[in-house]
N, C-alpha and C positions, 0 to 999 in steps of 0.2 A: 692913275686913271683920269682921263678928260673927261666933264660930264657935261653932256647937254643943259643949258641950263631949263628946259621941262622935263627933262628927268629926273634933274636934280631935287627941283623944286616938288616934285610928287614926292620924291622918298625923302624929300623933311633933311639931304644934304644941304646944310648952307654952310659947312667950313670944308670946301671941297679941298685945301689943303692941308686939311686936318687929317692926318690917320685914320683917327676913332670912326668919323666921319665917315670917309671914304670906304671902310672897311664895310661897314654898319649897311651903306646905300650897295654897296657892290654884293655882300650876300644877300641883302632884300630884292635887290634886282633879280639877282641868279633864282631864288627862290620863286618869284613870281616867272620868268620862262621856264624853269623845270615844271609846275604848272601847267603854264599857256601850250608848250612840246608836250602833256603827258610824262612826263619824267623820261623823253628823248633825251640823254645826254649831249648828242650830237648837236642835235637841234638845238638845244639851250645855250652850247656853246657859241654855239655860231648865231647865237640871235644875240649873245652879249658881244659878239665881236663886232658884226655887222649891222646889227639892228636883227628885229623882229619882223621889220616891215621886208627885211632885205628874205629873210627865213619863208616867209609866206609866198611873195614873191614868184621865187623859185623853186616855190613846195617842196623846200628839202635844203640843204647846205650851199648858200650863194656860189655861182663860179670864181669868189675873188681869190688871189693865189693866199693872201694875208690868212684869210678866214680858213679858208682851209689845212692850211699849215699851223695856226693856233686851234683846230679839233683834232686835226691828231696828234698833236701835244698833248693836249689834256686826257685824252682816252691811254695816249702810255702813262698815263699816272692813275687811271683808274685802279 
């Protein structure tokens, strides 16, 4: 995962090629747009894909084909 480095830096990532790291900031991120969506799966997905700002935006799942083809990956594994 690539992390912004103000994202990084709120969730206390500083060995962004660390495993431990990486893992640690990516469920605390996930964790806080599950949150922010109300526990919207969709939404949450697609605020970690796209951003948050991108999810609000367009009050619901961005038109990008990326985003949209990693939410419905993830919902077949629900």
């Amino acid at each position: 995962m690539r992390w912004r480095p103000a994202t990084a830096s709120l969730l206390g990532v500083t060995g962004a090629s660390l495993p431990s790291d990486t893992i640690r900031g990516g469920a605390q991120y996930l964790a806080g747009l599950l949150v922010r969506f109300k526990n919207d799966v969709s939404l949450a997905c697609a605020g970690y894909n796209a951003g948050p700002e991108a999810v609000q935006k367009y009050a619901g799942v961005p038109p990008y084909a990326e985003t949209r083809v990693y939410v419905q990956r993830v919902k077949i594994l629900q």
